[in-house]
C-alpha positions, 0 to 999 in steps of 0.5 A: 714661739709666740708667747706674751713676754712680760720684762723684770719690772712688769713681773714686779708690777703685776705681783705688786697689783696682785697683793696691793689691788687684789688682795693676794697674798705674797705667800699665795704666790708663792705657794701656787709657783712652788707647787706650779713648778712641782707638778712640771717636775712630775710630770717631766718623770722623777725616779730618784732623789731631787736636790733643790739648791737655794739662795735667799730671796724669792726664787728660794722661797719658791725652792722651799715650796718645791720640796715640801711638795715633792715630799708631799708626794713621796719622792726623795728629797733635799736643800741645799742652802747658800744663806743662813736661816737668820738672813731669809726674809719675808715669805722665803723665812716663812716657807722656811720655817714651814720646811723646817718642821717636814723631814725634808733634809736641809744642808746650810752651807751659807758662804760654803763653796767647799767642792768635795761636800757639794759632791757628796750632796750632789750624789745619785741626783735625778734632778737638781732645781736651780732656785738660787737666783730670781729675775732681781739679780743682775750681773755676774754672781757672786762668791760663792754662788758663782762656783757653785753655778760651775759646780752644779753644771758639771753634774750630771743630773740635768737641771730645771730652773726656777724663774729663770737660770740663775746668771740669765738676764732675763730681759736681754738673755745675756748669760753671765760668764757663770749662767746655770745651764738647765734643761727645763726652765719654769717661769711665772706669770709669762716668759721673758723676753731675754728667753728667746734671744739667741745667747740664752738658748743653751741656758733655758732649755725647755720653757714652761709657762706656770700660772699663780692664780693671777687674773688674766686681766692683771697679767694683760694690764702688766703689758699695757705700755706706761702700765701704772 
């Protein structure tokens, strides 16, 4: 696959231009990558219940975005939480807080990684969205999301991912020893360049490539060498 990749730090530089020179706002990113990563799942076919698992930084900000817009369309829907509300910051609190007032059901299991209640959680899922973990992470997971990565792969409802499989390095494409397994994976922006190495097929799946209404010219500036 011939694709412009863009690494971690270019991804930020690009969001970074895009509000500070551009004017963009962080929750207009936000909004079109949530909404970007609804309409794959669309069209990919939903025809059941959605679980949207979510950590607390961006990558859940984007998971909230996801559902209110699944909801929106009239599919069934849930969150899972792995943070309490009171730690989400920025554009994910905001996107939260919005959530909150939808009849989307939000389930906090904050540092929770009880096995038999993430099960039940996790019963008659037609898809579960892996928004729990964004390109900033690194290295091995940690409690609880590490078993709860396990836990999420062993369900049978096959997994989309948000940005990048949480675990997944995304410039090297080294998986941590817990790397969530999806069948899809939505990235922003552009692909990483960790995608396309060997190590990290079994763990993205099929990529797609979702615009967020950042110009061409900015997205090209981001690859230039020692851009800014």
């Amino acid at each position: 696959m011939n694709l412009q990749t863009l690494t971690r730090e270019q991804s930020r530089l690009v969001d970074r231009l895009a509000i500070e020179e551009y004017g963009f706002s962080g929750l207009v990113l936000m909004e079109n990558a949530g909404r970007g990563t609804a309409d794959v799942l669309c069209r990919l076919g939903i025809d059941g219940p959605v679980v949207v698992c979510c950590g607390k930084g961006n990558n859940a900000g984007d998971g909230f975005v996801i559902a209110r817009h699944l909801e929106l369309r009239g599919h069934s829907v849930r969150v899972l939480l792995w943070a309490e509300p009171e730690e989400l910051t920025g554009d994910a609190a905001a996107n939260f807080q919005i959530l909150t007032k939808t009849d989307v059901p939000i389930e906090v299991f904050g540092a929770d990684d009880d096995s038999g209640r993430l099960s039940k959680s996790l019963d008659g899922a037609v898809w579960i969205v892996d928004a729990l973990l964004g390109t900033g992470a690194r290295g091995e997971p940690r409690p609880p999301l590490d078993e709860v990565i396990d836990r999420l792969n062993a369900a049978a409802a096959p997994k989309l991912a948000v940005d990048l499989p949480s675990g997944l390095n995304c410039d090297t494409g080294r998986p941590a020893s817990h790397t969530i397994r999806a069948a899809e994976t939505c990235t922003f922006l552009a692909a990483k360049p960790g995608f396309f190495k060997p190590e990290a097929a079994p763990y993205v799946g099929r990529l797609h490539v979702c615009d967020i209404g950042v110009p061409r010219k900015l997205i090209e500036r981001g690859l230039a060498p020692n851009a800014d």
